[in-house]
PAZAPA-4460 file (N, C-alpha, C; in steps of 0.05 Angstrom, whole numbers, plus 32768, in hexadecimal, padded with zeros to 4 digits):
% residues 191
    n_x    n_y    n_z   ca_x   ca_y   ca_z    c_x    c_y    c_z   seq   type   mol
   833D   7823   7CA8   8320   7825   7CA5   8317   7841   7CAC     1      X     A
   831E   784B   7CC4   8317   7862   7CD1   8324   787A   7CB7     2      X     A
   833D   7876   7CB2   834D   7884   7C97   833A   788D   7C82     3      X     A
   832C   7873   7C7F   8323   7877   7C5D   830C   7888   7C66     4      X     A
   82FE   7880   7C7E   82D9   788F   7C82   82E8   78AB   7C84     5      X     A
   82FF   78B5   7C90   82FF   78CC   7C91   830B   78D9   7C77     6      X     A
   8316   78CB   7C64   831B   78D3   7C4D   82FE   78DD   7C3D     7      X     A
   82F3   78C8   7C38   82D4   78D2   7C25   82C6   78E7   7C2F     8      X     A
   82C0   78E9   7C54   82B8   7907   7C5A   82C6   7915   7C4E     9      X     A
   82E1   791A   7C58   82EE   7930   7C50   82EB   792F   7C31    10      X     A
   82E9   791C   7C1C   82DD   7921   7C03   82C0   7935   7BF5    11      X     A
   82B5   7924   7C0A   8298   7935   7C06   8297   7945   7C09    12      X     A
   82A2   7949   7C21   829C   796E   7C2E   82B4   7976   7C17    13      X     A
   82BE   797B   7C0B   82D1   797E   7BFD   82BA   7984   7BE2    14      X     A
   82B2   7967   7BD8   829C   796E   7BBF   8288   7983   7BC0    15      X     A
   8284   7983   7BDB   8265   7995   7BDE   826E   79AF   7BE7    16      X     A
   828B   79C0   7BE7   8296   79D4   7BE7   829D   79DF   7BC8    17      X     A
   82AA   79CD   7BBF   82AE   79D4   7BA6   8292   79DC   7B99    18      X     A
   8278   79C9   7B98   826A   79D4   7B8A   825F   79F5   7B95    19      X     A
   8262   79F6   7BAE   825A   7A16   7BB0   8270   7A23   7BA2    20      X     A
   8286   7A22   7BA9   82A0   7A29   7B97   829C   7A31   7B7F    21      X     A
   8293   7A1C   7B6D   828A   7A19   7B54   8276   7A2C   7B4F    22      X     A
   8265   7A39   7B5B   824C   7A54   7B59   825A   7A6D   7B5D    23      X     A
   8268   7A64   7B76   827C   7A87   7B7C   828B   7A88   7B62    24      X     A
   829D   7A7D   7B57   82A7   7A7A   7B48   82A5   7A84   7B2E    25      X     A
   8290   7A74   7B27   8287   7A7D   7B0F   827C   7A9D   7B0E    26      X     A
   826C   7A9D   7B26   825B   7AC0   7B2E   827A   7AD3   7B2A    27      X     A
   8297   7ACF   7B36   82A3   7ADC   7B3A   82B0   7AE7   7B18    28      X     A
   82BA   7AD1   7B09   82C0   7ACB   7AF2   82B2   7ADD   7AE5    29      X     A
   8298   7ADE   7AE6   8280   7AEB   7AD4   8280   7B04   7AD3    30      X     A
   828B   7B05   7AF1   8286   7B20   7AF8   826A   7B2A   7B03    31      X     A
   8258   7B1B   7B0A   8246   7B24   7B15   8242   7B23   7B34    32      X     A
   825C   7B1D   7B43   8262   7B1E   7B55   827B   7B2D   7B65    33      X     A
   827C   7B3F   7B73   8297   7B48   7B7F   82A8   7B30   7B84    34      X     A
   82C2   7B41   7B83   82D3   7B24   7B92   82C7   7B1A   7BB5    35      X     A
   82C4   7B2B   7BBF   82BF   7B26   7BD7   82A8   7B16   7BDF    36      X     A
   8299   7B18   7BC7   8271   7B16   7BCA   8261   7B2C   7BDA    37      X     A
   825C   7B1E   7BF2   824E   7B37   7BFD   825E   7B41   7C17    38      X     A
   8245   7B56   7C26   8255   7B64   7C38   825A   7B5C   7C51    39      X     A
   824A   7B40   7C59   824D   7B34   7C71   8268   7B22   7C6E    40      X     A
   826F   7B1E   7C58   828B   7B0C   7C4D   829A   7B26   7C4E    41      X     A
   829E   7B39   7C51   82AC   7B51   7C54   82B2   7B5A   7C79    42      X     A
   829B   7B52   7C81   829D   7B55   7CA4   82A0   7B40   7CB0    43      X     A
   82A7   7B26   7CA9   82AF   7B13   7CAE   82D4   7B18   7CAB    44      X     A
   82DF   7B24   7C94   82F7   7B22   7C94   8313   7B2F   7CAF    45      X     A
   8324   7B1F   7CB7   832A   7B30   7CD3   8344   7B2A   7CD2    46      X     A
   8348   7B3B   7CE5   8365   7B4B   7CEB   837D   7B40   7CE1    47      X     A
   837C   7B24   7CEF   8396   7B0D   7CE3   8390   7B0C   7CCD    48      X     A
   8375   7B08   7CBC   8377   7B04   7C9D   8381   7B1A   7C89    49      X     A
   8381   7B34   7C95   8388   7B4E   7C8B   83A7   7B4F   7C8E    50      X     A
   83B0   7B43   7CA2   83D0   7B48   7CAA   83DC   7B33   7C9B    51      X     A
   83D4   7B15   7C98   83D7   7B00   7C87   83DE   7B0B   7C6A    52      X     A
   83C6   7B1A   7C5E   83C6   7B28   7C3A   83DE   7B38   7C41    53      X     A
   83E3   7B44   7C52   83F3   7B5B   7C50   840D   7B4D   7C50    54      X     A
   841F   7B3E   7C5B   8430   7B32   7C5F   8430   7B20   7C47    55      X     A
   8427   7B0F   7C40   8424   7B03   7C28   8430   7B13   7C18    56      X     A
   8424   7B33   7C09   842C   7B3F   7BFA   843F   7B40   7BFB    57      X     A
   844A   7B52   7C14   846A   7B59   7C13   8472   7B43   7C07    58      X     A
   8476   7B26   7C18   8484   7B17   7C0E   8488   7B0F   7BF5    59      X     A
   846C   7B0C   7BE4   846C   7B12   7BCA   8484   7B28   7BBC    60      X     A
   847A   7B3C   7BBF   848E   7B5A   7BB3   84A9   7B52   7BBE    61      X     A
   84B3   7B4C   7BCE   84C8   7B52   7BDB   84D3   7B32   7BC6    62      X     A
   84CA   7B1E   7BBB   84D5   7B04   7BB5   84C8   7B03   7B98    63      X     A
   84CA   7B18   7B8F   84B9   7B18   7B6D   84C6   7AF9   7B60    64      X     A
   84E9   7AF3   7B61   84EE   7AEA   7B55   84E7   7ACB   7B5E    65      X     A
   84E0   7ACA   7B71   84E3   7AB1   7B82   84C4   7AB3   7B99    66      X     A
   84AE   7AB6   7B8A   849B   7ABE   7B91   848D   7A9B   7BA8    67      X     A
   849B   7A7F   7B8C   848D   7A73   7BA0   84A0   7A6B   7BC3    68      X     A
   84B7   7A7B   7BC8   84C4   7A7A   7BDF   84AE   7A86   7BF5    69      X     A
   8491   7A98   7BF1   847C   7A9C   7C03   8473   7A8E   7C06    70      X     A
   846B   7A6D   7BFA   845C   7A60   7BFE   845B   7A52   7C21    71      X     A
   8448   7A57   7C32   844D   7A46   7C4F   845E   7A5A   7C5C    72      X     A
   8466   7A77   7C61   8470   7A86   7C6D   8456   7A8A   7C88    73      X     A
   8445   7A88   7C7A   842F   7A9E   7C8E   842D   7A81   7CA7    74      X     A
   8426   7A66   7C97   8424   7A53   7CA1   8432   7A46   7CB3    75      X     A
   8454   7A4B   7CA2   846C   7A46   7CC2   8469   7A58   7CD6    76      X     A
   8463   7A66   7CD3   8469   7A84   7CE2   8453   7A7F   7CFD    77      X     A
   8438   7A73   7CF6   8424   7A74   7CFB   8424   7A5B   7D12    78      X     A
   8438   7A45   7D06   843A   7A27   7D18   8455   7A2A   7D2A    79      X     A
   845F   7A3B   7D23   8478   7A47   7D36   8470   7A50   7D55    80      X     A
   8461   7A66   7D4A   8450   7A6F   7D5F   8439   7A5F   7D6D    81      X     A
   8432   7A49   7D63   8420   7A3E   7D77   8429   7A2B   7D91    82      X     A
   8422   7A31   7DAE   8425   7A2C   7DC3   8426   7A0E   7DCA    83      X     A
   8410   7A00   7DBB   8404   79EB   7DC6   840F   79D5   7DAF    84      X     A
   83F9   79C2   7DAB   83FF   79B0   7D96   8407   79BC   7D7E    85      X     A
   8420   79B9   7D76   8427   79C2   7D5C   8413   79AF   7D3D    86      X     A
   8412   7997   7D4A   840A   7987   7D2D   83E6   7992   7D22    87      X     A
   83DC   799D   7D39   83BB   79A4   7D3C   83BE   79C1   7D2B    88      X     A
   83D1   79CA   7D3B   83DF   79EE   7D31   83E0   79E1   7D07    89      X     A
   83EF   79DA   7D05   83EF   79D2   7CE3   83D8   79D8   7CD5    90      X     A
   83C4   79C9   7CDF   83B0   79C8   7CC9   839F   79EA   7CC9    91      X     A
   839F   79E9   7CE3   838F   7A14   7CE1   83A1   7A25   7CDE    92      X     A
   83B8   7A1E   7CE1   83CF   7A2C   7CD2   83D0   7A30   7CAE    93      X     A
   83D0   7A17   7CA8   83CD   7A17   7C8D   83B7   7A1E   7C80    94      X     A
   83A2   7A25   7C8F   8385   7A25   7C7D   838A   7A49   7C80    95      X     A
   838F   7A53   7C95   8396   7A77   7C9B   83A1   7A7D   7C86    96      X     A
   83C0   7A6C   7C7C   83CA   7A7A   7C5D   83B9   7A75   7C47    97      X     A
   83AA   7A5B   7C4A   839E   7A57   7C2D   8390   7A65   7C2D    98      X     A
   8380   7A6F   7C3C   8368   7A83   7C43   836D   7AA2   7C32    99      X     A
   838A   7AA6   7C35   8398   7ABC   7C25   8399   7AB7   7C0B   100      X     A
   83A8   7A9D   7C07   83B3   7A95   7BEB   8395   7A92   7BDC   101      X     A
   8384   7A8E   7BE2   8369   7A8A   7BD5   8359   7A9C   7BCA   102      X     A
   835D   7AB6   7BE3   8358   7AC9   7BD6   8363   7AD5   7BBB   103      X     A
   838D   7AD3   7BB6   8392   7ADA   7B9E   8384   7ACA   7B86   104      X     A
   8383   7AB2   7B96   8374   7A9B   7B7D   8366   7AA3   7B74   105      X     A
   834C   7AAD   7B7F   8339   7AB6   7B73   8333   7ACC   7B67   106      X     A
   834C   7ADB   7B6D   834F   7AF9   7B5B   835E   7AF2   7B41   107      X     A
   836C   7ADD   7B47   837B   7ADF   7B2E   8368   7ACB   7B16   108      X     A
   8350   7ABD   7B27   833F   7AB1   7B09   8337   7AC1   7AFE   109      X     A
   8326   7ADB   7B1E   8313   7AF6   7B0B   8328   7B04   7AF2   110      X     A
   8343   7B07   7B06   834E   7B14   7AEE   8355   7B09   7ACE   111      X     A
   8352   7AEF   7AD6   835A   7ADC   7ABE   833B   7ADB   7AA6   112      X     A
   8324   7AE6   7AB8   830F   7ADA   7AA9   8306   7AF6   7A9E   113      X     A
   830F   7B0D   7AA4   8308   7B26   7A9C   8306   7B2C   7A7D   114      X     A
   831D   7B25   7A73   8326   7B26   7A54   8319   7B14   7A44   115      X     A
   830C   7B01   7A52   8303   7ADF   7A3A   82E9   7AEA   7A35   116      X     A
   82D2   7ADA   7A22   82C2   7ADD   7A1C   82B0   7AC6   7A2A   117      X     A
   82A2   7AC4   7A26   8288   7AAE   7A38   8292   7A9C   7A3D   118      X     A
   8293   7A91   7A1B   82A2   7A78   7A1C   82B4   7A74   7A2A   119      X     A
   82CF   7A76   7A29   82E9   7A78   7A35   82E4   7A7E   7A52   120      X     A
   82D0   7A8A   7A5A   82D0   7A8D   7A73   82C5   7A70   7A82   121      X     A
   82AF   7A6A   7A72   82A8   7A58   7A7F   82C1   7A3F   7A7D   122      X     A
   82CC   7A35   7A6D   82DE   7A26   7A71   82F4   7A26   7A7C   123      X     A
   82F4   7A44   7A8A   8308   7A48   7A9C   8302   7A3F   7ABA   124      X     A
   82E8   7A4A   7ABF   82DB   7A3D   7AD4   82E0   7A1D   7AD3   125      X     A
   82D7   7A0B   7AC1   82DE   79F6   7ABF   82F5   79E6   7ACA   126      X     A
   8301   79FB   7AC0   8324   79EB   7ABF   832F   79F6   7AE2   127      X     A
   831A   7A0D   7AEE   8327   7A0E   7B0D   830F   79F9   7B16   128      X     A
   8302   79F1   7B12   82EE   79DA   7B1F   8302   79C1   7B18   129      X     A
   8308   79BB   7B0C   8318   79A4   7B04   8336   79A2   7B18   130      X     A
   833C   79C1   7B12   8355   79C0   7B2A   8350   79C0   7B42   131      X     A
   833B   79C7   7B49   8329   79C1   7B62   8320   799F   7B73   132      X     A
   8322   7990   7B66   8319   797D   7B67   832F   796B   7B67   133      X     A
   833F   7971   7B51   835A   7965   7B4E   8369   796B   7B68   134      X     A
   836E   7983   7B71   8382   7988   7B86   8374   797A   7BAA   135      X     A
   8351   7979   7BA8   8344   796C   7BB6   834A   7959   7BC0   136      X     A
   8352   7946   7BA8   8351   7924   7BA5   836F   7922   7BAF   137      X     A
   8384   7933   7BA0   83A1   792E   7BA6   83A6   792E   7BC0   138      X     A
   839F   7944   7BCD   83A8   7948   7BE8   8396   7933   7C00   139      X     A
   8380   7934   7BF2   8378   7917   7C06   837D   7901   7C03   140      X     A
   8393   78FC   7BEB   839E   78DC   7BEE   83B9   78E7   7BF8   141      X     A
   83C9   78FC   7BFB   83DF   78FC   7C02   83E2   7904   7C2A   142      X     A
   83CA   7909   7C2E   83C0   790B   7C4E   83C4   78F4   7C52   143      X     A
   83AB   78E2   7C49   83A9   78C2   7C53   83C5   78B0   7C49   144      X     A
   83DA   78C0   7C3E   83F7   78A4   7C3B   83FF   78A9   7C59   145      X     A
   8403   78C8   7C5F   840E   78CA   7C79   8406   78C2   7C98   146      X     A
   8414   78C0   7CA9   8416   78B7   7CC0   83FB   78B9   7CCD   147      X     A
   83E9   78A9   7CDB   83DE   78BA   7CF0   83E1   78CD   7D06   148      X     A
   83CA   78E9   7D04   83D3   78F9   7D17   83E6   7912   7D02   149      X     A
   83EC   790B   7CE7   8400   791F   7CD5   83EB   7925   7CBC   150      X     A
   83D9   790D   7CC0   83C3   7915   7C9C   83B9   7930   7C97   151      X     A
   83AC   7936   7CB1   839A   7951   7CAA   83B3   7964   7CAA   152      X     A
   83C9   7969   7CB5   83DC   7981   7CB3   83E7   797D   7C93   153      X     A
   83EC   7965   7C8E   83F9   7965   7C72   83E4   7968   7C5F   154      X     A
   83C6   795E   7C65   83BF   7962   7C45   83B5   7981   7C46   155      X     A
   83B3   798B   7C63   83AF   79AC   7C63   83C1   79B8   7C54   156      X     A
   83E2   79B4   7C5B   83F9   79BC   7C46   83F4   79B7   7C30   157      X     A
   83F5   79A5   7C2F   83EF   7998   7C07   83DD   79AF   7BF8   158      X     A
   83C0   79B4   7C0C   83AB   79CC   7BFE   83BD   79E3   7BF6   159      X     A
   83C8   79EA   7C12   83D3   7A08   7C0E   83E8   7A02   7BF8   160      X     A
   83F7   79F9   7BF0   8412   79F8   7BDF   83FD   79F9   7BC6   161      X     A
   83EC   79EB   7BC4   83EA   79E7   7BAF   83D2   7A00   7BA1   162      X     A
   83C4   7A0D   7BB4   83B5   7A23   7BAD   83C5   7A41   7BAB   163      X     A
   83E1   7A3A   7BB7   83F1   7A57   7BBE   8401   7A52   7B9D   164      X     A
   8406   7A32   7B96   8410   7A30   7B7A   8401   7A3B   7B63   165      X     A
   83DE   7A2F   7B61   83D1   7A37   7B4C   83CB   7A57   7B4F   166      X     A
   83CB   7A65   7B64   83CE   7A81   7B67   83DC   7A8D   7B5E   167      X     A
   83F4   7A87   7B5C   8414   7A90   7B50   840A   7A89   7B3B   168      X     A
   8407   7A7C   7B25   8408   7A71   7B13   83FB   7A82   7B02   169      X     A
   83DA   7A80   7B04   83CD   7A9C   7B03   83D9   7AB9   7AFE   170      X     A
   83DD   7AB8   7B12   83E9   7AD5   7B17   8402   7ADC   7B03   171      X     A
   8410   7AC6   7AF1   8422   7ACF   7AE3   8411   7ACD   7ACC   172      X     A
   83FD   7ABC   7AC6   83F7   7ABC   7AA9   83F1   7AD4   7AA4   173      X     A
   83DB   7AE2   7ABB   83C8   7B02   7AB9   83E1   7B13   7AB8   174      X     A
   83F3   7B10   7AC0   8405   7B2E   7AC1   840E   7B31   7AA7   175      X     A
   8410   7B43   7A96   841D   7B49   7A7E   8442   7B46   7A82   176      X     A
   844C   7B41   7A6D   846F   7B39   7A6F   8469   7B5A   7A69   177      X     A
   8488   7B63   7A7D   8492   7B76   7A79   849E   7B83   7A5D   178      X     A
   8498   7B90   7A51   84A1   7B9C   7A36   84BC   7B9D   7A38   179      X     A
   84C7   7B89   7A16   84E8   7B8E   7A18   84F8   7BA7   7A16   180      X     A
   8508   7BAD   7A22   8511   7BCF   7A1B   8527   7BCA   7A04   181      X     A
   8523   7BD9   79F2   852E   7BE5   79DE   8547   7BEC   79E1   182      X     A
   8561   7BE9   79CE   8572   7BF4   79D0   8568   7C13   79BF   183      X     A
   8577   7C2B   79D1   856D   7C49   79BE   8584   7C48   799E   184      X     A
   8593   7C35   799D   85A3   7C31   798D   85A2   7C1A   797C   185      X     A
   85AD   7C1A   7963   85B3   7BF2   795C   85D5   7BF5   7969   186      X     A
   85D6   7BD3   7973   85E7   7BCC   797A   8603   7BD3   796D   187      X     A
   861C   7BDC   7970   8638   7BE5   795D   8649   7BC8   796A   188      X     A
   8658   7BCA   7949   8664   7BB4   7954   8687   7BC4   794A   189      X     A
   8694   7BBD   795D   86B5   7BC2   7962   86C5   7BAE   7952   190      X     A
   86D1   7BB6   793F   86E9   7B9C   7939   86FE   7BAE   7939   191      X     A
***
């Protein structure tokens, strides 16, 4: 009983984030918004969040081929180091990387929505509101299968995996394939 009331909060507050979501979103898409928004969301950003992007990257560059092997680095790294309750450590652990991974998210819609036209944009927005809601709903039924005392660390994982995935994902459609190289020759053949 106690499970489910805390499930639907965590829904709502969930619904009623997304719909701000849903304005940043679209503002960012449009382009009539910086990625950042404004400048107090700029002096809010701090030190661990700066060292977090930075490490992320590497890991990124350094694992081009095997990019999702970053996924939950920042996060183990993060519950390793914590002193006290490890299972409490999980969930602000995991929100620190998503906190990163969200940011690519959201660069890689702007970048995705730069090239479309109105239309297309707006249905792009759509389709991250939908994945929005969808990955919402998933991870708070896969919190509430697990154990008491494990829900909020796992469906915190669940977010991050799954926003560090749609990030990646993004991020390959926007990148252009590398141009095939040419042989300077046609091929000779030996008999």
């Amino acid at each position: 009983m106690i499970a489910r009331s805390l499930d639907r909060r965590a829904i709502a507050a969930k619904m009623g984030a997304m719909m701000i979501l849903r304005l940043a979103l679209l503002s960012v898409v449009c382009g009539s918004m910086p990625f950042w928004g404004s400048g107090a969301v700029l002096a809010q950003a701090s030190a661990t969040l700066a060292g977090d992007r930075a490490q992320l990257s590497t890991c990124l560059r350094d694992n081009r081929a095997m990019q999702p092997s970053c996924i939950g680095t920042i996060a183990v790294a993060c519950v390793s180091a914590a002193s006290a309750d490890r299972r409490a450590a999980e969930v602000g652990c995991a929100r620190r990387e998503e906190a990163v991974w969200r940011e690519r998210l959201t660069q890689a819609v702007q970048q995705s929505g730069r090239s479309l036209d109105s239309g297309r944009r707006s249905r792009l927005v759509a389709l991250q509101l939908t994945w929005e809601g969808f990955i919402a709903q998933k991870c708070a039924f896969y919190g509430a299968t697990q154990r008491e005392g494990f829900q909020l660390g796992r469906q915190a994982g669940c977010e991050l995996r799954e926003v560090a995935m749609r990030a990646l994902e993004l991020d390959r459609a926007a990148t252009p394939p590398a141009p095939t190289r040419r042989p300077s020759q046609p091929p000779q053949f030996f008999r």
